[in-house]
C-alpha positions as CSV (number, residue, x, y, z in Angstrom):
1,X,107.1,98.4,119.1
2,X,108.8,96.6,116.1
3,X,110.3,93.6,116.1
4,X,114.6,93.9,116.1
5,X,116.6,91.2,114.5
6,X,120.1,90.6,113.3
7,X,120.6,90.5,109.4
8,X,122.2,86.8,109.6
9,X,118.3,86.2,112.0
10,X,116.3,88.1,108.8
11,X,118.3,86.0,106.1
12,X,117.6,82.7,107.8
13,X,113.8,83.5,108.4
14,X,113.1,86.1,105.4
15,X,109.6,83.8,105.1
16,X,108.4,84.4,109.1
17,X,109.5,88.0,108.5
18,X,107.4,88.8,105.2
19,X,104.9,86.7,107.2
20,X,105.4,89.5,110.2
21,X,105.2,91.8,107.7
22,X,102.4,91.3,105.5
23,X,100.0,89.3,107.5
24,X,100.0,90.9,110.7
25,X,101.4,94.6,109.9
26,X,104.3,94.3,112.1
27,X,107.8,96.5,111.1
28,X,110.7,94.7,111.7
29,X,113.9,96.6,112.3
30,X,117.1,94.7,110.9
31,X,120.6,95.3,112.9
32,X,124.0,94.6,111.7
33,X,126.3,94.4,114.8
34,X,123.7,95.6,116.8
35,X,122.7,99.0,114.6
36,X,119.9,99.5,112.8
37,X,120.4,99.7,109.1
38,X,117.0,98.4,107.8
39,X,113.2,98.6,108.4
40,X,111.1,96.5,106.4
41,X,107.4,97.1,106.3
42,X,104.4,96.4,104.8
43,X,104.1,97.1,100.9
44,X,100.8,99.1,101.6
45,X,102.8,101.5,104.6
46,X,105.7,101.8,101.8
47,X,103.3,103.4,99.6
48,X,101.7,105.4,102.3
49,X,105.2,106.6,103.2
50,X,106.0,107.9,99.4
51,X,102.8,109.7,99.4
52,X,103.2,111.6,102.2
53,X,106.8,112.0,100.9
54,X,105.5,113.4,98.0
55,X,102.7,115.8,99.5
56,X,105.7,116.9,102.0
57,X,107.7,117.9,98.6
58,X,104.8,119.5,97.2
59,X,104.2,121.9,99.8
60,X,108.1,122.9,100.5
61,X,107.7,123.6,96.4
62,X,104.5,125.7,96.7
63,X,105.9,127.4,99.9
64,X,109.2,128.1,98.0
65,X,107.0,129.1,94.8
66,X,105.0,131.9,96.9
67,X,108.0,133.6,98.9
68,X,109.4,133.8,95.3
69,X,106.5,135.3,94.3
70,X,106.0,137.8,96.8
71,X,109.7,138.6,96.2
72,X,108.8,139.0,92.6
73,X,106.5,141.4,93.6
74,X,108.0,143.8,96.0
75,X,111.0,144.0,93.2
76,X,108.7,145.3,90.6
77,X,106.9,147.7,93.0
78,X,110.4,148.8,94.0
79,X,111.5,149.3,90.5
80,X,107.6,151.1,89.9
81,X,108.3,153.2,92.8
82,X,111.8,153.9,91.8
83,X,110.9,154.9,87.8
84,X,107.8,156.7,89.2
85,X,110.3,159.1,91.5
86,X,112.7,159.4,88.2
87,X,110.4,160.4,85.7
88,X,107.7,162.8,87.7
């Protein structure tokens, strides 16, 4: 569970919290008037975060990439299949 604290609490203690952060791999959640607006967690599970990001990018592209493909496809067998009925 991550720590929560106000944004005036984080601004007062940003040391403790990088402390939180860095050394013992907590996430802490900041509030401003008792929302969440900010997580702030390790460097190391930032960079894990964009990488699986980016892999979650990559294979929406690919997936997007083959259903164009195979739409590619069955519009040039149509358009076989229709020239093939006009010319024989």
């Amino acid at each position: 569970m991550p720590r929560v604290i106000s944004a005036t609490e984080a601004k007062k203690r940003l040391r403790q919290v990088m402390s939180w952060v860095s050394e013992k791999g907590e996430e802490v959640v900041i509030q401003v008037y008792d929302r969440p607006k900010a997580v702030v967690v390790s460097y190391e599970a930032c960079e894990e975060f964009r990488r699986l990001r980016e892999e979650a990018r990559r294979r929406e592209a690919l997936r997007r990439l083959e259903a164009l493909a195979l739409w590619m496809a069955l519009a040039v067998w149509e358009t076989y299949r229709l020239l093939q009925r006009e010319y024989t």
